[in-house]
C-alpha positions as CSV (number, residue, x, y, z in Angstrom):
1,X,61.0,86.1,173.7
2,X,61.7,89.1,171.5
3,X,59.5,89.6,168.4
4,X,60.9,88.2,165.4
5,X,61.5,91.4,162.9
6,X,60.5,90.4,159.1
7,X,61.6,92.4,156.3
8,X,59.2,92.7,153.0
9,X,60.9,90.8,149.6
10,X,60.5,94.5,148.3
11,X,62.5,96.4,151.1
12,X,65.5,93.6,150.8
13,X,65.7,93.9,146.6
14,X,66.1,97.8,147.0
15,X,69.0,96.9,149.8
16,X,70.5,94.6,147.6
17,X,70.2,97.4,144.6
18,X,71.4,100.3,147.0
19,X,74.4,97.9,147.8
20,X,75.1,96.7,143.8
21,X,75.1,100.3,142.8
22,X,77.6,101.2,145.7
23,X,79.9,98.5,144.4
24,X,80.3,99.9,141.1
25,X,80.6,102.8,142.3
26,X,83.8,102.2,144.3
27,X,85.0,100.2,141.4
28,X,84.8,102.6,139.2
29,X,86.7,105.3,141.5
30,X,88.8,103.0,142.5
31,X,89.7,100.4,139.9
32,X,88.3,101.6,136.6
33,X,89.4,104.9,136.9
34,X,92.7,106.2,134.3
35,X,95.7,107.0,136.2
36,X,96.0,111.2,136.4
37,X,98.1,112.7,133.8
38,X,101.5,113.2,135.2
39,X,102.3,116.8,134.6
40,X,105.7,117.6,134.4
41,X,107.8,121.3,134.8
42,X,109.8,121.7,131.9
43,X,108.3,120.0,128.4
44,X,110.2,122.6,125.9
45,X,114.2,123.3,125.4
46,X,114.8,119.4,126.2
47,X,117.9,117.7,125.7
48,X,116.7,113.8,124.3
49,X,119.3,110.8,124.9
50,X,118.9,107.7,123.4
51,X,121.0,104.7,121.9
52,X,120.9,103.1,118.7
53,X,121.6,99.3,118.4
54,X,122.7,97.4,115.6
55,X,121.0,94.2,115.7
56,X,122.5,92.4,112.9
57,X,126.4,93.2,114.0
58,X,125.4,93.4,117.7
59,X,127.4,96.7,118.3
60,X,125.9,100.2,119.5
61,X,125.8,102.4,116.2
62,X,127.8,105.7,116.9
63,X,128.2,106.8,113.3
64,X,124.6,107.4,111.2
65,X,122.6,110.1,109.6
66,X,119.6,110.3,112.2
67,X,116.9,113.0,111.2
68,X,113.9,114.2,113.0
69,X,110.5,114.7,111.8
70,X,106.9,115.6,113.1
71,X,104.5,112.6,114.0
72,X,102.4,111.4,111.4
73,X,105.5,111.7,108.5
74,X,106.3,109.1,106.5
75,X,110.2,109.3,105.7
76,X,109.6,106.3,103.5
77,X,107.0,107.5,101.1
78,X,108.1,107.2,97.5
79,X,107.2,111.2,96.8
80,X,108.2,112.6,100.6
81,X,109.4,115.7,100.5
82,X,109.0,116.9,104.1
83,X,111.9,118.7,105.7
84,X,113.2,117.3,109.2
85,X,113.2,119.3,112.1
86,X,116.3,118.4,113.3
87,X,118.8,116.3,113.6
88,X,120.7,113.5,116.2
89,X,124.2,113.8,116.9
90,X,126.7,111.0,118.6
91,X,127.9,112.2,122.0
92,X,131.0,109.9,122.6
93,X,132.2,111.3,126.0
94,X,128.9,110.0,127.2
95,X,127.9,106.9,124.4
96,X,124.5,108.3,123.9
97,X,122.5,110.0,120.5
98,X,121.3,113.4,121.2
99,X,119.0,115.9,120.0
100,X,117.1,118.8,120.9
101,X,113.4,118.5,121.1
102,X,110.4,119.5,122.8
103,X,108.0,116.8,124.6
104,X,105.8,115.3,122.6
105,X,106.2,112.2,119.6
106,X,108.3,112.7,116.8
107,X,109.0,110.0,113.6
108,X,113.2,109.3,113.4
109,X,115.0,108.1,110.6
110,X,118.2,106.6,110.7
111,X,120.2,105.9,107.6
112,X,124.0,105.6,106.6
113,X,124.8,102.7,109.0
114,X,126.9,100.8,107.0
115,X,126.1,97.7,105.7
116,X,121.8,98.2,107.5
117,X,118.5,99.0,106.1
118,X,117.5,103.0,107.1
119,X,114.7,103.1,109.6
120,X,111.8,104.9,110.4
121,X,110.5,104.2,114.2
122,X,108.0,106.6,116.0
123,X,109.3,107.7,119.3
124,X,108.4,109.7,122.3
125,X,110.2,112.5,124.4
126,X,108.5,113.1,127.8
127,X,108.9,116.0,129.9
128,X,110.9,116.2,133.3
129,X,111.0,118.0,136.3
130,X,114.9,118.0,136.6
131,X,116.7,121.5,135.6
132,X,119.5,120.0,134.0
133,X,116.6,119.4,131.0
134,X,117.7,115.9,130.0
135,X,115.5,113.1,129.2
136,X,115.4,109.8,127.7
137,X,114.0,109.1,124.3
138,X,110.7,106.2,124.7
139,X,111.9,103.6,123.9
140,X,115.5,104.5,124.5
141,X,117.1,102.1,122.0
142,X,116.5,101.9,118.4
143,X,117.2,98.8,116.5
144,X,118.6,99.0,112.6
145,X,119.1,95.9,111.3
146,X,122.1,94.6,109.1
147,X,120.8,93.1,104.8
148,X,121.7,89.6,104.0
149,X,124.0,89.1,101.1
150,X,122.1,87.8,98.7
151,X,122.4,85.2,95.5
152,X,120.0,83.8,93.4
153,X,119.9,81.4,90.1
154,X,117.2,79.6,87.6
155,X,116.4,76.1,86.4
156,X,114.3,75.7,83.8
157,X,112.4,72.4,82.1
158,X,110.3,72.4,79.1
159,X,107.3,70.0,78.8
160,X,107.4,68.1,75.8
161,X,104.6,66.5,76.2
162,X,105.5,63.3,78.1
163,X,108.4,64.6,80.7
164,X,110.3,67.7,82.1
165,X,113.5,68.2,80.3
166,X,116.5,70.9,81.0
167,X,116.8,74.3,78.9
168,X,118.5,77.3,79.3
169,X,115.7,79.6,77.9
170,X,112.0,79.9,77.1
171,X,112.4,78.4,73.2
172,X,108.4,78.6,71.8
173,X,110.0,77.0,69.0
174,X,110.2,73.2,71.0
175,X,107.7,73.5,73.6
176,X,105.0,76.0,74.9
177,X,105.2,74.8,78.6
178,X,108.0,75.4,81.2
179,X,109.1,75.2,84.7
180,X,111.0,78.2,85.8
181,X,112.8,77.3,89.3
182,X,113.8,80.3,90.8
183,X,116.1,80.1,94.2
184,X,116.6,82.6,96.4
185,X,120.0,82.3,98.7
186,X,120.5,84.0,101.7
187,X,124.3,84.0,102.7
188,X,125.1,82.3,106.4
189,X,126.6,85.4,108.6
190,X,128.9,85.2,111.1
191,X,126.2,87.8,112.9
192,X,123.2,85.5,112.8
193,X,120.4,88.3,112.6
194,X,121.3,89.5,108.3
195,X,118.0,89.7,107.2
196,X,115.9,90.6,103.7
197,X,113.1,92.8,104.7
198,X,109.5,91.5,103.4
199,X,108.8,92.8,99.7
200,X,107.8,90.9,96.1
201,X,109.2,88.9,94.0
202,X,108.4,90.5,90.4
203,X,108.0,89.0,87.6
204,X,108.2,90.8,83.9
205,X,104.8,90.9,82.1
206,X,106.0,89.1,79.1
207,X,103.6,89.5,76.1
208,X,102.3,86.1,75.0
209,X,103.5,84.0,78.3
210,X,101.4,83.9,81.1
211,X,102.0,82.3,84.9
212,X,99.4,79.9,85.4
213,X,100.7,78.7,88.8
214,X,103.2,79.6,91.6
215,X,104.3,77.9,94.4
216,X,106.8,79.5,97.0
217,X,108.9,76.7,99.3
218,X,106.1,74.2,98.3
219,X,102.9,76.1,98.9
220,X,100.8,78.0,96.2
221,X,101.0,81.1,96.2
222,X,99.2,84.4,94.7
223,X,100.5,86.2,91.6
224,X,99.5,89.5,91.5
225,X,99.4,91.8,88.8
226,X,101.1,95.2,89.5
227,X,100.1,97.7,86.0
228,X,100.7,101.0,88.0
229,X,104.4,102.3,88.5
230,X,103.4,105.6,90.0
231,X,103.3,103.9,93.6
232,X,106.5,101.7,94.0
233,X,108.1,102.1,90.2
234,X,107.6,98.7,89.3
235,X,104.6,97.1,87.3
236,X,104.4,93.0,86.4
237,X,103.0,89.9,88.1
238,X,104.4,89.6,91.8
239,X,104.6,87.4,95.1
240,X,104.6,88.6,98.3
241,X,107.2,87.7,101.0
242,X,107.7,87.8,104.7
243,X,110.9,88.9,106.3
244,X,114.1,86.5,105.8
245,X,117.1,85.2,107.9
246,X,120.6,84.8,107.1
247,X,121.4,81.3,106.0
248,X,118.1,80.7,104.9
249,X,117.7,79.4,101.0
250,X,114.1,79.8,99.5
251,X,112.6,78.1,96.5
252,X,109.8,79.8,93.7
253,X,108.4,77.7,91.6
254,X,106.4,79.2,88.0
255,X,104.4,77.5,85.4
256,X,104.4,79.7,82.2
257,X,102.6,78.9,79.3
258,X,102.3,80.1,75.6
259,X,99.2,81.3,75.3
260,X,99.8,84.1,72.4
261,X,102.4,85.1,70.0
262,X,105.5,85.3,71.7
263,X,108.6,88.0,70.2
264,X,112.5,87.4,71.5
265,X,113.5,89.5,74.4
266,X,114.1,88.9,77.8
267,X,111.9,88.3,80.6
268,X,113.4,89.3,83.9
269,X,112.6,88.2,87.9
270,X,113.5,90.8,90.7
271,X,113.6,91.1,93.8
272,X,112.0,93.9,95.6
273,X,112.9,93.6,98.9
274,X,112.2,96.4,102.1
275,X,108.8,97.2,100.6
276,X,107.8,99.6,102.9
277,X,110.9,102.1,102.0
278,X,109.3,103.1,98.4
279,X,111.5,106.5,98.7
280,X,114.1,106.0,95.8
281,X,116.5,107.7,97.4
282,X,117.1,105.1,100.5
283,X,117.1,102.5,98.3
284,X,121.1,102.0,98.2
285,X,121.0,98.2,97.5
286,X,121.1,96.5,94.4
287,X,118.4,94.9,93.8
288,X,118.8,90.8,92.6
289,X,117.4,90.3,89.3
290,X,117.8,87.3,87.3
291,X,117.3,87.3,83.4
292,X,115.5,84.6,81.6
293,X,115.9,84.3,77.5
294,X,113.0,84.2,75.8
295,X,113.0,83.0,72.0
């Protein structure tokens, strides 16, 4: 018989080592590794195509304002002053957007489509190894979307100290509690994507009134107080809100108190929608605002 061949406990854990450290080795080459950086012949002197889609109306966009500008600008900052470094222009032979770049990423802006929010959307233009120079923008559609119409009204109730009854204004004179009921309607659209971008709901710091509760559709909600203009323009208590749909109606509830001496004037709620575009000079819409008598 042959001799029976033993291996030591020591000699079989540096196999299995030798064999664990292979492993992750081919992993590594094989698996773990980045994909190689595709380099491509021509990256300068580029022709960029892309599309731009009107969600809201469900119709390409062929007539805009599209301007281009380096990554890392912010088109919608409230104090930009940066110049673009070119522009997009509507090729209708062909039913594409234009522009000529270099490859690289690039921040577009898209205003003047009637009846949409502007956009800002970062964007990339690769290179190509075609002479002919053309390439498509990543991603190759941009979206604008279409603004709700948009109503609003007020209810208000006084406490007089048993029950909630009907007013037309804040009278300190009859009570010094009230019920401000402010709704919010968003008109139904025969293109179902209208929206209201997310913003605030402001409310006029009013001197001897104060808000001592909120509730937005049934759920509390934070008021926040806003005492520097510089940033957005606006100062007072606010609410925050998300993005809205055509057809949908919304509901704020605010409990205001006396709790000072309180001069005639006017207390206002507005809405400032599409809080990300602070630049005042893409704000084209009128903003809601609702006026509440004070007395």
């Amino acid at each position: 018989m042959p001799e029976e061949i033993r291996v030591k406990p020591t000699t079989l854990l540096v196999i299995v080592l030798l064999l664990m450290v292979v492993g992750v080795i081919f992993y590594q080459a094989y698996y773990a590794a980045p994909p190689p950086v595709e380099k491509y012949k021509y990256t300068t002197g580029l022709t960029v195509k892309f599309k731009i889609f009107n969600v809201g109306r469900s119709q390409l966009v062929t007539t805009a304002t599209v301007q281009i500008y380096p990554s890392g600008a912010d088109p919608f900052a409230r104090t930009f002053n940066v110049k673009p470094i070119t522009s997009a222009s509507y090729d209708s032979t062909n039913g594409y957007w234009t522009a000529p770049l270099d490859a690289g990423s690039y921040v577009i802006l898209i205003t003047g489509v009637s009846g949409a929010y502007p956009e800002k959307i970062t964007v990339r233009v690769p290179g190509t190894n075609d002479e002919d120079l053309e390439v498509w923008m990543q991603p190759s559609q941009l979206n604008v979307y279409a603004r709700a119409a948009v109503t609003d009204s007020k209810a208000i109730l006084y406490w007089n100290g048993t029950t909630w009854l009907s007013t037309d204004r804040i009278n300190t004179a009859v009570a010094n509690k009230w019920m401000i009921t402010y709704t919010l309607m968003l008109a139904e659209d025969t293109a179902p994507y209208g929206v209201l971008k997310a913003g605030r709901i402001y409310i006029s710091k009013y001197s001897g009134l104060t808000i001592t509760s909120a509730n937005m559709d049934g759920t509390a909600v934070s008021v926040i107080e806003d005492a520097d203009a510089a940033d957005d323009g606006m100062t007072g208590f606010y609410i925050e809100f998300n993005e809205l749909n055509a057809g949908e109606v919304h509901r704020l509830d605010l409990i205001i108190e006396e709790t000072g001496t309180v001069s005639a004037g006017t207390m206002t709620i507005t809405v400032f929608e599409y809080y990300e575009c602070l630049r005042t000079a893409l704000r084209t819409w009128t903003p809601v605002t609702e006026p509440i008598t004070v007395q």
